[in-house]
N, C-alpha and C positions, 0 to 999 in steps of 0.2 A: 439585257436587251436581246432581241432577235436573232440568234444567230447566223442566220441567213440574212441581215444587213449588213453590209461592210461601210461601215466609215470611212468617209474621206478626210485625207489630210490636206489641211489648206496652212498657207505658208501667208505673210503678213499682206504682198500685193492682192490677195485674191480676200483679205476680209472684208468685211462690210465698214468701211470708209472710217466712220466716228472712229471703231476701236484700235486706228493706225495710228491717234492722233492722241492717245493717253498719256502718262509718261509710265507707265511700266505695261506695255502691250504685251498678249502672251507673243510666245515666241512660236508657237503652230496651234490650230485648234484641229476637231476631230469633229465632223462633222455625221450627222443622218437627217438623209431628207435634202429639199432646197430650202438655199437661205432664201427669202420671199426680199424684193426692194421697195421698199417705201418709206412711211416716218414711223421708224424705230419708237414706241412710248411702254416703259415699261411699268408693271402693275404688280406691286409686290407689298406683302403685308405679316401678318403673325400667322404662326397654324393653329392658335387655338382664338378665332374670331367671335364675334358676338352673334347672335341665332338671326340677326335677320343680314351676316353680312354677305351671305348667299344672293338672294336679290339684289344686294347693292353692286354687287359684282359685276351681274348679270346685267341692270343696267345703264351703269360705267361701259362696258363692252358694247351692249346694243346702242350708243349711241354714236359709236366709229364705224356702223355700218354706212359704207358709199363713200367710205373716206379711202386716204390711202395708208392709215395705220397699220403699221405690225403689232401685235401686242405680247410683248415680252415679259417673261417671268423664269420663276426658278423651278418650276415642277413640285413647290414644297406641298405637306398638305394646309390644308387652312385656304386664305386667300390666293397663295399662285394656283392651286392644283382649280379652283373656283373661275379665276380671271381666264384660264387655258379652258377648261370646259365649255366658259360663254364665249369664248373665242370661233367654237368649233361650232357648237351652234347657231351662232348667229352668222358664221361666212367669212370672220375675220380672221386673217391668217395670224397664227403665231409660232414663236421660236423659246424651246425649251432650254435655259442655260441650266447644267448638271456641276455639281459638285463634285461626281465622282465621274470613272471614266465609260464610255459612249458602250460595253461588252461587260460589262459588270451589271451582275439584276437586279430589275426594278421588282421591289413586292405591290401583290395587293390591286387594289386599284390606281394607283397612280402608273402601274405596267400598262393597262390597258390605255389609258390617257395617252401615256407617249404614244404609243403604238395609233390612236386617233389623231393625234396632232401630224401623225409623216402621213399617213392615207388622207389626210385633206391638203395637204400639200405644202404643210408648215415644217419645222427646221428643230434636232436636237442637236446641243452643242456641248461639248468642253475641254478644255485646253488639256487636259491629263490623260497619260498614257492610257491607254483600251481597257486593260484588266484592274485599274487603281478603285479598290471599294472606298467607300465612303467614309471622312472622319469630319468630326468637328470641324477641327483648326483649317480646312478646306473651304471650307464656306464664307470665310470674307473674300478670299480672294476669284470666288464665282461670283459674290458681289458685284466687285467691282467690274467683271467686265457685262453684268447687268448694267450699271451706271454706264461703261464708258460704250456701251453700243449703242445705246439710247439718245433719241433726239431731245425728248422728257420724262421726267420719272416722277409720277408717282406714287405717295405710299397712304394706303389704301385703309388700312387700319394696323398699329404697333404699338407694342407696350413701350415705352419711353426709353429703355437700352434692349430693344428688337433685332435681333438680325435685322429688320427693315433700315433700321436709324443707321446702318454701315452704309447700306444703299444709298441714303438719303447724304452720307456726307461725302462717297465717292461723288454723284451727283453737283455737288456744292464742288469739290476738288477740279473735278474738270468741267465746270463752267455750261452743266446741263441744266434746264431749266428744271424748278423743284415746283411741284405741287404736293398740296396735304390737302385730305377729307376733312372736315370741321363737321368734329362727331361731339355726344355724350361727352359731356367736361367729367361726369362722374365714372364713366366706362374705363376701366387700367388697360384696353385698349386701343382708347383713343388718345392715349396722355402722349404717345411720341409725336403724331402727326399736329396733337394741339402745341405742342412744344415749339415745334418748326414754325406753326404759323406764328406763334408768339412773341419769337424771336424773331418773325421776317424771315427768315430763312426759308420760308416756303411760298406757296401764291394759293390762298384758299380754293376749293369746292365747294359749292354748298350746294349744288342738284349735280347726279349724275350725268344727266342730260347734257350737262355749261362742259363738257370735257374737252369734245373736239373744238369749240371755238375758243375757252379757255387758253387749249395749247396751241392755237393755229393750224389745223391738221390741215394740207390738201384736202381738197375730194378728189375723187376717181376721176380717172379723164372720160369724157360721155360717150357714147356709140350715137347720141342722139343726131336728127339734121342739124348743121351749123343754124345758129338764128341769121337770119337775113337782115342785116340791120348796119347800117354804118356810122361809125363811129363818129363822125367827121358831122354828121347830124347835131351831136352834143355840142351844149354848151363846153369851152376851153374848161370848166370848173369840174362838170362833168367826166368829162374827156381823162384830166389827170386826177379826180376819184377815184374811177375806172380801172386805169392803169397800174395803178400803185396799188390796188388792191384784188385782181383778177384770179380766180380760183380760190378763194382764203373765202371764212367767217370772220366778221369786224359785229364787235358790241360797238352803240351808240358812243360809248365813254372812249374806245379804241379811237373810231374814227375823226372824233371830235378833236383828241389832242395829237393824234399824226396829221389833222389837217390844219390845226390851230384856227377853223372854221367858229364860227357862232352857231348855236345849236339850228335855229330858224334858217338859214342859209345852207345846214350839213340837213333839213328836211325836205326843204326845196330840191336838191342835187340829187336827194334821194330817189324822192317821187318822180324828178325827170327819168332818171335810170330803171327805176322801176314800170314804168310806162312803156319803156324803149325793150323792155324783158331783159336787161345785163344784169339785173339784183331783183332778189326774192327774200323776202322775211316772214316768218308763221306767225313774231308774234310784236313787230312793229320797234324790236330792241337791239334784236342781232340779225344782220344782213349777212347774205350769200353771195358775192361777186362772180358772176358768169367767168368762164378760163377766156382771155382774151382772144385764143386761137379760133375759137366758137365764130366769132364774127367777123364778118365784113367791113375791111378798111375801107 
């Protein structure tokens, strides 16, 4: 790295929340850049991907735009070094976890990556001393604190014993929500992520697009005017809808069994809410709940 950046040392109080709560937390990390705060979802995969996993990458990422995702990976090449690029392009912040230490050099192109990822205002980390170059046996354990900083993790495309599939069972260890791509059955790099779903062990994708409502991302909070509208208008049904679901994506299926609703009754509720402008849907499946600050009690 740079050496005109100096690393900070952060001590366990000052980490980002999830990774205090693992059971083997590092004992300091070393940081460059700010760590950005939002929901931590990490995107991690093989470095030798299939030819169109460049797009898929791209748009997995472009669809956290307006949310409040961080998108985390390991700076590897293949899928992380992909997931961080369309990070940078599309405006979503991200945090580079390193295997080796934060004054040790990066080659190639992935130097220049990092070095995009701090000028946009995203985050390089790793727990090991400043000058530690990089080995093998080093990389589960930058795994894991991929898993344990993360709100959700998925894994994007792996050959079935991947570095990703360590990700995937730190994840499963500490009680992080696990998603897998539902790729090519034939592809030996889709055999890990198919594995996961097979076993249940993971919660399918099947369009990049379904990401952020899949995993429940936030959106960004609005600069827009508050809507003018009172709540106290709605019907009681309405009203706690509303409530229970403000600033979040709900699929039809979501809200149906958190409201234990009848489908004709969760349409009605809908279109009163929609009417009143507190929820928006593109395509009549998955609803957007306005952030309840937005409006007038």
């Amino acid at each position: 790295m740079d050496k005109n950046n100096i690393p900070t040392k952060l001590l366990p109080p000052n980490f980002p929340e999830l990774l205090t709560l693992i059971k083997n937390p590092p004992q300091e990390l070393y940081c460059l850049g700010n760590i950005p705060k939002g929901f931590y979802i990490a995107l991690v995969g093989t470095r030798r991907p299939s030819n169109y996993s460049k797009e898929l990458c791209k748009r997995l990422v472009k669809s956290l735009q307006n949310t409040q995702a961080i998108v985390v990976s390991g700076l590897a090449q293949g899928i992380d070094c992909y997931c961080h690029e369309a990070a940078i392009d599309f405006g979503v912040p991200t945090i580079a976890v390193l295997a080796q230490g934060l004054m040790t050099k990066i080659h190639g192109e992935r130097r220049i990556l990092a070095e995009q990822i701090l000028q946009k205002g995203g985050a390089i980390i790793s727990e090991l001393p400043l000058e530690t170059p990089s080995y093998k046996s080093m990389f589960p354990a930058r795994n894991r604190i991929i898993a344990g900083i993360s709100n959700a993790v998925v894994i994007v495309e792996s050959k079935e014993k991947g570095g990703s599939m360590l990700t995937a069972n730190f994840a499963l260890q500490y009680n992080r929500p696990l998603f897998a791509l539902s790729g090519n059955c034939f592809q030996e790099t889709y055999q890990g992520p198919l594995a996961l779903l097979r076993s249940d062990k993971a919660k399918p994708i099947y369009f990049p697009e379904d990401l952020p409502f899949i995993c429940n991302i936030p959106v960004k909070d609005s600069d827009e005017t508050p809507i003018n509208f009172s709540i106290s208008n709605l019907s009681l049904e309405a009203q706690e809808l509303f409530k229970k679901n403000s600033g979040f994506f709900k699929n039809l299926s979501e809200l149906s069994s958190d409201s234990k609703m009848v489908m004709s009754s969760l349409f009605s509720i809908l279109t009163e809410l929609e009417l009143a402008g507190l929820v928006s849907s593109q395509d009549g499946y998955r609803y957007f709940f306005e952030k309840e600050c937005s409006c007038k009690n």
